[in-house]
N, C-alpha and C positions, 0 to 999 in steps of 0.2 A: 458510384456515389454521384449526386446531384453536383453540379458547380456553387449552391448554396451551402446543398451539406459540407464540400472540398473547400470552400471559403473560410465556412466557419472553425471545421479544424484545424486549417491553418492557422488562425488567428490564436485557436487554443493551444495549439503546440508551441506557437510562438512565445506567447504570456508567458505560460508554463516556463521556459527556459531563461524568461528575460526576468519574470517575478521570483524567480528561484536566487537569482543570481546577484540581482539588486533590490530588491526588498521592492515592496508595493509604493513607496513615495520616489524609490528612483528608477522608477519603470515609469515613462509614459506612453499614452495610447497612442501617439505618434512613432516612439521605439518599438512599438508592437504592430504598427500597418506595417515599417519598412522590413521589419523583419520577415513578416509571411508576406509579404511583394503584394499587397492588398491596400485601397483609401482608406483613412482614416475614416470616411461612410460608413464604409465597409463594416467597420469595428462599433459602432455607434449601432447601426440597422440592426447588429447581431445581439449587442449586449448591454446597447442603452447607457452604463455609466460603467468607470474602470473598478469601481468595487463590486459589480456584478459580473465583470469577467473574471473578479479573482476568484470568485464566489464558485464560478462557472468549471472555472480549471481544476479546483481542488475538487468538483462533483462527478467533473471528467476521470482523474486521473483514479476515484475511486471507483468508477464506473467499468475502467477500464481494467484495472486488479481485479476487480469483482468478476466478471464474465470470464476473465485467463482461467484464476482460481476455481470456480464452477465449473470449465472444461478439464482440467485437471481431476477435481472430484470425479469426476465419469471416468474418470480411464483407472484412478487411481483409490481404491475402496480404503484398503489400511493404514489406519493413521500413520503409522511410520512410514508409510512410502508416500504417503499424500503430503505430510510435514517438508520430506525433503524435494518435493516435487516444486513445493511452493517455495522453499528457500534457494532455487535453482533457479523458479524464475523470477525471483529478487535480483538475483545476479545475474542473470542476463539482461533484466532492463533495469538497471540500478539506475542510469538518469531519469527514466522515471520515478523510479522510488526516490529518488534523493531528492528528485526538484520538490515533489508530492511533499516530504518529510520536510526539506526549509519553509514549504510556503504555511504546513501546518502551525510548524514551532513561530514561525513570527508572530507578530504583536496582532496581523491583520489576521492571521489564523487563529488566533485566539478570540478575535471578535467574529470569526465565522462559527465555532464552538458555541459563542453566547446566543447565535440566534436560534441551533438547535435547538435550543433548551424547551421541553413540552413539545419536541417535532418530532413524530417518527419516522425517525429518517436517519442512515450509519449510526445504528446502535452499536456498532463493534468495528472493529477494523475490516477490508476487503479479506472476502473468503471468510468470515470469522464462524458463519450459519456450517458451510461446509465442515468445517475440524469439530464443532459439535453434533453434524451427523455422524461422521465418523468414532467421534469416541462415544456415540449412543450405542451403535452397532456392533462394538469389541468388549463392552463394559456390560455385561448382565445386569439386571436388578436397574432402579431407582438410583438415580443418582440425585445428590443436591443441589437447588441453585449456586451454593456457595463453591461447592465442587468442583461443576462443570465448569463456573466461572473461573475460579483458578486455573483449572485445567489449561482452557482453550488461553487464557492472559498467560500465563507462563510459555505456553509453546510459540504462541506469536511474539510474545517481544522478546522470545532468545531468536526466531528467524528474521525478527525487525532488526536487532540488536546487532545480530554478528553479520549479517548481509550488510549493513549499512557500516560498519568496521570493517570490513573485506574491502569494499568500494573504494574507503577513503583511507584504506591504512595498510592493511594485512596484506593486499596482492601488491601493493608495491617492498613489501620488507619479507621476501621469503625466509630472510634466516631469524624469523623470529617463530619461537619453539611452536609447532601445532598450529600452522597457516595457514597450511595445504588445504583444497578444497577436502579431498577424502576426509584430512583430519577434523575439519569443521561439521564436514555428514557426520562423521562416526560420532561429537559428541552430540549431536542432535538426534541422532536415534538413542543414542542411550539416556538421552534426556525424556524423549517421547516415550519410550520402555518402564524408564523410571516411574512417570505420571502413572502412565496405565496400572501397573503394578498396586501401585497406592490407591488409584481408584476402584479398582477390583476388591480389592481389602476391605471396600467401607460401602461396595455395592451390594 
């Protein structure tokens, strides 16, 4: 990696942990040189003003799920094992996903949402093309837009849903019933089983 490219990821992984943490009005671009050990130049030259680097992080951080998820499709063909391939690696970079998941829900991630609108661009969540090749592949026949979109919305946000409940709740309280990671795979395959079943029915 160039010392520019190494620059500027620093500064993104920085943002990332500092805008996750204290929202976008109590992050400044000064808490974010000291943090990746870079001038506040530095952070200007790259990203011009602090609402393009929030801008930036949140493009990164889906940039980055995007390419894991894509590698994973390649090794992993059947939606049930490609499901939990991806909810595996929820939890092992859950600081990513979680900083990615606060900077979305904020007020400034909602006005990053607004400027999508008419942009083709993250039509779906990271990985979300993969889970609909794969349920193309297992599912015979036509399916519906309305379908597949259920389909792929349901599997991702019980892997959005319980990976980010693992992170912030479940691995710290073992003795609450069905915690265990096995226990959280097994309902996710019989949840991925479930779908297929019902798609198959109306394929």
């Amino acid at each position: 990696m160039s010392e520019l490219l190494d620059t500027k990821q620093k500064i993104l992984d920085a943002a990332r942990v500092l805008f996750a943490a204290h929202g976008f009005d109590g992050t400044s671009v000064r808490d974010i040189a000291n943090t990746a050990e870079v001038n506040v130049a530095s952070v200007n030259y790259h990203f011009h003003s602090k609402e393009k680097l929030f801008f930036s992080v949140i493009d990164d951080c889906y940039a980055q799920s995007e390419a894991e998820i894509e590698l994973l499709a390649s090794k992993y063909v059947k939606l049930e094992e490609l499901s939990v391939a991806i909810f595996r690696y929820f939890i092992l970079n859950e600081d990513l996903v979680l900083n990615h998941f606060k900077m979305l829900t904020s007020t400034h991630g909602d006005l990053y949402f607004s400027k999508l609108v008419g942009v083709d661009k993250h039509s779906g969540p990271p990985g979300h093309q993969a889970i609909v090749r794969a349920i193309q592949k297992e599912v015979a026949g036509n399916l519906s837009q309305e379908d597949l979109h259920w389909a792929v919305t349901t599997i991702y946000s019980h892997i959005g849903h319980t990976s980010i409940i693992n992170s912030c709740f479940l691995k710290h309280r073992p003795e609450v019933p069905f915690s265990k990671m096995e226990d959280l795979e097994k309902f996710l395959r019989r949840l991925v089983n479930a779908i297929l079943i019902e798609l198959k029915s109306k394929a």
